[in-house]
ROSE-4610 file (N, C-alpha, C; in Angstrom, 1 decimal, always signed):
// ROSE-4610
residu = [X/X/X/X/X/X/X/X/X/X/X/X/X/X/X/X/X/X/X/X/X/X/X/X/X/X/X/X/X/X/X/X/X/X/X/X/X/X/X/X/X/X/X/X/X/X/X/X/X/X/X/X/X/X/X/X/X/X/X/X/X/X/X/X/X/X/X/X/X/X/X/X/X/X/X/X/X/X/X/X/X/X/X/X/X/X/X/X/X/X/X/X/X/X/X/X/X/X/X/X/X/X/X/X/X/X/X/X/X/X/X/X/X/X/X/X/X/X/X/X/X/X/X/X/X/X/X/X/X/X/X/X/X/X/X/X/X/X/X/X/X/X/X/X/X/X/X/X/X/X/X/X/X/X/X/X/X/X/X/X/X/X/X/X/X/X/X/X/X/X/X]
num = [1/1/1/2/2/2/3/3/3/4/4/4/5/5/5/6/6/6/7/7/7/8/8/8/9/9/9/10/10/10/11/11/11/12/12/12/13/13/13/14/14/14/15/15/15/16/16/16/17/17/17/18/18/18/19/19/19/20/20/20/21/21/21/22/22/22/23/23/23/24/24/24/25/25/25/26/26/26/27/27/27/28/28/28/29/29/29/30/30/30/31/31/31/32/32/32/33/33/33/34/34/34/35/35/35/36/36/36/37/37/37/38/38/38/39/39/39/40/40/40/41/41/41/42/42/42/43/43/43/44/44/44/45/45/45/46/46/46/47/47/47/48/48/48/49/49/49/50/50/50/51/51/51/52/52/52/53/53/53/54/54/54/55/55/55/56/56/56/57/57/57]
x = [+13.4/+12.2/+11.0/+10.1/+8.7/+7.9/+6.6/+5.2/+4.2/+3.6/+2.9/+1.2/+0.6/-0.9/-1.5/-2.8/-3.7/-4.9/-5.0/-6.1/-7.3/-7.6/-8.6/-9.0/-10.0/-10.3/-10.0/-10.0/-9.2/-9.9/-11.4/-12.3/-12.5/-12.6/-13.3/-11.7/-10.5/-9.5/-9.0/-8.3/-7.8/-7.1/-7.1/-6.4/-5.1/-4.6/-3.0/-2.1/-3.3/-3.2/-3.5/-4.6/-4.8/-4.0/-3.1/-2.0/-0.4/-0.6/+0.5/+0.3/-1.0/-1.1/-1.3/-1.5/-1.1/+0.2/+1.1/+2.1/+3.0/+2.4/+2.8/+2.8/+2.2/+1.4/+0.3/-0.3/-1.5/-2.8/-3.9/-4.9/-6.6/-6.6/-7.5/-7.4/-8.4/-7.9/-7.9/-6.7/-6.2/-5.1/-4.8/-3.9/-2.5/-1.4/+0.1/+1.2/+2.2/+3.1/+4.1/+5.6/+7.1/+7.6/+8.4/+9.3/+10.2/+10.9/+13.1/+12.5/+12.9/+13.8/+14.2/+13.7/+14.5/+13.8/+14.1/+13.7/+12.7/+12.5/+11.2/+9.9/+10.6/+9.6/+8.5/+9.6/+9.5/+8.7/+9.0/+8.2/+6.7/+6.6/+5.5/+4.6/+5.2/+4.4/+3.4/+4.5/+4.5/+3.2/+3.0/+2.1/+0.5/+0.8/-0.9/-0.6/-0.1/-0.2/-1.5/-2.4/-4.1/-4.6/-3.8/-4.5/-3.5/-2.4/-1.8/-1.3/-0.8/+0.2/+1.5/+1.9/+3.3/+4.1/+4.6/+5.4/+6.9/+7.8/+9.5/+9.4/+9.9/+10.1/+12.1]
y = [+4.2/+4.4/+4.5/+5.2/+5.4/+4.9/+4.2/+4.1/+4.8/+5.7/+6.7/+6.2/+6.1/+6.0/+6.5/+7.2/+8.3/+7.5/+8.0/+7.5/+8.1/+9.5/+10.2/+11.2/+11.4/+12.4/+13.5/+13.8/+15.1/+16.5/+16.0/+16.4/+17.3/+18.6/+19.4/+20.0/+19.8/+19.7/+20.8/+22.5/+23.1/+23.0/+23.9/+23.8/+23.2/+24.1/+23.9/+22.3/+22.1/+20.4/+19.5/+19.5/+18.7/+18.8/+19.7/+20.0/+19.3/+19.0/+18.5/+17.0/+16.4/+14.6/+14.8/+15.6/+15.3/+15.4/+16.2/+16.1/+14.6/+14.2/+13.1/+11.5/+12.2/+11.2/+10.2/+10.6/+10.2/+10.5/+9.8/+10.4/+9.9/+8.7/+8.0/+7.6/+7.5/+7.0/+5.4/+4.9/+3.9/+3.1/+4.5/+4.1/+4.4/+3.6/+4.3/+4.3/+4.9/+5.6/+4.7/+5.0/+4.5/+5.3/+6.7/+7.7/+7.3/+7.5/+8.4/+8.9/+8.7/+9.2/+10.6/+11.4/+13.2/+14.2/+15.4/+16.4/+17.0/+16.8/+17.4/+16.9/+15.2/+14.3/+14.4/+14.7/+14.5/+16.0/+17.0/+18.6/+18.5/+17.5/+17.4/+16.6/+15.7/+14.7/+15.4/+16.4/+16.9/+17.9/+18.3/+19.1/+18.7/+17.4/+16.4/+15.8/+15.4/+14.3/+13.7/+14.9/+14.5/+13.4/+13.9/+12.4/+11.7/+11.4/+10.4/+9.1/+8.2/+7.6/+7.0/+7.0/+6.6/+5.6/+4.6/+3.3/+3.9/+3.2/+2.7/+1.5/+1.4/+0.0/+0.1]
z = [-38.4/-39.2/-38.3/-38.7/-38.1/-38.9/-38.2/-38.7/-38.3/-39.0/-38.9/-39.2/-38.4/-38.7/-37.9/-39.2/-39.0/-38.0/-37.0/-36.8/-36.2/-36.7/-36.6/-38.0/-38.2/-39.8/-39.3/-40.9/-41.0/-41.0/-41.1/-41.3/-39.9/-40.2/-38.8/-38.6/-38.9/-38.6/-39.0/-38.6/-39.1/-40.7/-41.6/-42.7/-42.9/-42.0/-41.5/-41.6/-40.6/-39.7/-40.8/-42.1/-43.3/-43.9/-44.2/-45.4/-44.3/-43.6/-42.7/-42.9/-42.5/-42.8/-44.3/-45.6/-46.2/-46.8/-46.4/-47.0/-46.3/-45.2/-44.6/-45.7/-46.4/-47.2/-46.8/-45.7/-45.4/-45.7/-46.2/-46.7/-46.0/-45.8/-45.3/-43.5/-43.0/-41.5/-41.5/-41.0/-40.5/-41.7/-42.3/-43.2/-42.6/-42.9/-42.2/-43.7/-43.5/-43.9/-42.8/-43.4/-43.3/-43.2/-42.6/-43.0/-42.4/-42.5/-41.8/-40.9/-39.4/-38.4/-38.3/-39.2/-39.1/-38.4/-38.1/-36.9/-38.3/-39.3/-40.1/-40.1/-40.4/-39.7/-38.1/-37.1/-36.0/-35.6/-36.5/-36.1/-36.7/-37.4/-38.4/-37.5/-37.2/-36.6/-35.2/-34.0/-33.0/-33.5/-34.3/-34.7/-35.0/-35.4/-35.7/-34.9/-33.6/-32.5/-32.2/-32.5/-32.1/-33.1/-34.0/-35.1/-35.5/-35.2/-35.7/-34.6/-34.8/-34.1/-34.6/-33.7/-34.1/-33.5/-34.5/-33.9/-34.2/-33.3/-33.7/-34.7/-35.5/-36.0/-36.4]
């Protein structure tokens, strides 16, 4: 499992890059998400690195 939290806005942020923390299901900064472990997860994430972080749990 991953913990995903946003922690930069989205705001100023390519289209692309907003429709990616949202489909993350992220919406607010300093909010986190739970996902699965998967290489969809993991291509998604590699993509917003600038605004997100990411824990192992």
């Amino acid at each position: 499992m991953l913990k995903i939290t946003l922690i930069k806005s989205t705001i100023g942020a390519i289209p692309k890059h907003k429709k990616t923390v949202a489909a993350l299901g992220l919406h607010k900064p300093n909010t986190s998400v739970e996902k699965q472990d998967t290489p969809a997860i993991r291509g998604m994430i590699k993509q917003v690195n600038h605004l997100v972080k990411v824990e192992e749990i």
